[in-house]
C-alpha angles and dihedrals in degrees: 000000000000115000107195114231122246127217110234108279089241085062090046092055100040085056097052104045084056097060126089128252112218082250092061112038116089122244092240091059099124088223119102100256112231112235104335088184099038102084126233127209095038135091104242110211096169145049121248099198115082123241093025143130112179102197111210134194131207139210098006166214115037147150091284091046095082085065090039086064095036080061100053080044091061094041093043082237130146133207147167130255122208094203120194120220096220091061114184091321093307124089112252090242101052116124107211080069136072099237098089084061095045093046093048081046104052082044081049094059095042099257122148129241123204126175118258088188123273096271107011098264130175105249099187084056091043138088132247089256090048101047095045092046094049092048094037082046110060088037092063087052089047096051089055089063106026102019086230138078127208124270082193121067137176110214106225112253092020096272131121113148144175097322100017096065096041076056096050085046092053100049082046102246132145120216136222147205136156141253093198110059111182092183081217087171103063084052111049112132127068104273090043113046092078086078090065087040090057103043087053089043084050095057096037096055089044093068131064136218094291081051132116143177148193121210134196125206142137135249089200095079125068101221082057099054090037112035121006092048102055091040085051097056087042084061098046100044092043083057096048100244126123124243103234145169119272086243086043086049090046095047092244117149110251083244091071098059094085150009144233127261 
């Protein structure tokens, strides 16, 4: 297993502190800004862009994310993914896994990745030195498969206060949340995952064509790869809407999304 190495916290710091935010830098800094209209230091719940649902998928991959992409394939969808580090015992980036191949191919057929933290802490709970290592941490193992880290991130348990989120600001991250909860995981086996059908039916008819959503599941339960996404995408086509990215659903260039090592 490859554990990526960490620079010392103090280092960490020090760097970041020195780096611009996009409120910060001048617009005559020769370097290209992240995001100017995506906000930072607020938790972001909606799309901003009309006729959109932007799928997402939490605390992957895992073995039923590979039919959770066949699925988008079939539809011509796209989605985001919010990965761990600590995936399943194994780093993400370790090769004798999968998940290497499932993250370059979610990158190949123009998904998003965003961090969901290197092992799922609560960053509203946790310290400075907690927070910066989890999230420095799982983009050093993302760069060694994909040669880029997220400027999005999904705190894990939805929760992201106070400073947590001057942190997250800092490290120039936006984070996101979710307006559409299908609480897929309370409701992962064959009789039971109707209910989450029929909580994400129930957003999606409410709205009409100006309308958009943001939708949180996860591609670590079965139900979810082999029932409740292709119902989902059913539902949005059928409605005439597009399943998007969350930068896509935010109007954000596909540039933005990450950074360079």
């Amino acid at each position: 297993m490859h554990i990526p190495k960490l620079l010392p916290i103090g280092a960490l710091l020090a760097a970041r502190e020195q780096t611009q935010t996009p409120a910060q830098a001048s617009s005559s800094s020769p370097q290209p800004l992240l995001a100017r209209d995506v906000p930072y230091g607020v938790i972001i719940e909606h799309c901003t862009v009309p006729g959109v649902v932007a799928l997402t998928f939490d605390d992957g991959p895992f073995q039923y994310t590979s039919q959770v992409l066949d699925t988008l394939a079939q539809y011509g969808a796209k989605a985001t993914f919010f990965v761990n580090g600590d995936n399943w015992s194994h780093g993400i980036d370790d090769s004798s896994t999968p998940w290497p191949a499932t993250l370059k191919r979610m990158i190949n057929e123009g998904h998003q990745i965003g961090s969901h933290t290197w092992s799922h802490v609560d960053l509203t709970a946790a310290d400075s030195t907690t927070r910066y290592s989890q999230m420095h941490q799982l983009d050093v193992a993302l760069t060694n498969v994909i040669g880029k880290s997220p400027t999005y991130m999904r705190p894990p348990y939805a929760t992201c206060e106070g400073a947590c989120l001057a942190d997250m600001q800092q490290l120039g991250y936006h984070v996101i949340n979710f307006d559409v909860d299908t609480k897929d995981y309370l409701h992962d086996s064959p009789e039971d995952i109707s209910v989450a059908m029929d909580t994400f039916s129930a957003a999606v008819e409410a709205g009409g064509p100006s309308s958009s959503f943001l939708v949180l599941s996860h591609d670590v339960h079965e139900q979810t790869a082999v029932a409740l996404t292709p119902y989902m995408l059913d539902k949005i086509y059928a409605k005439g809407y597009r399943a998007v990215t969350v930068g896509e659903c935010l109007g954000d260039a596909p540039e933005n999304w990450y950074r360079s090592s």
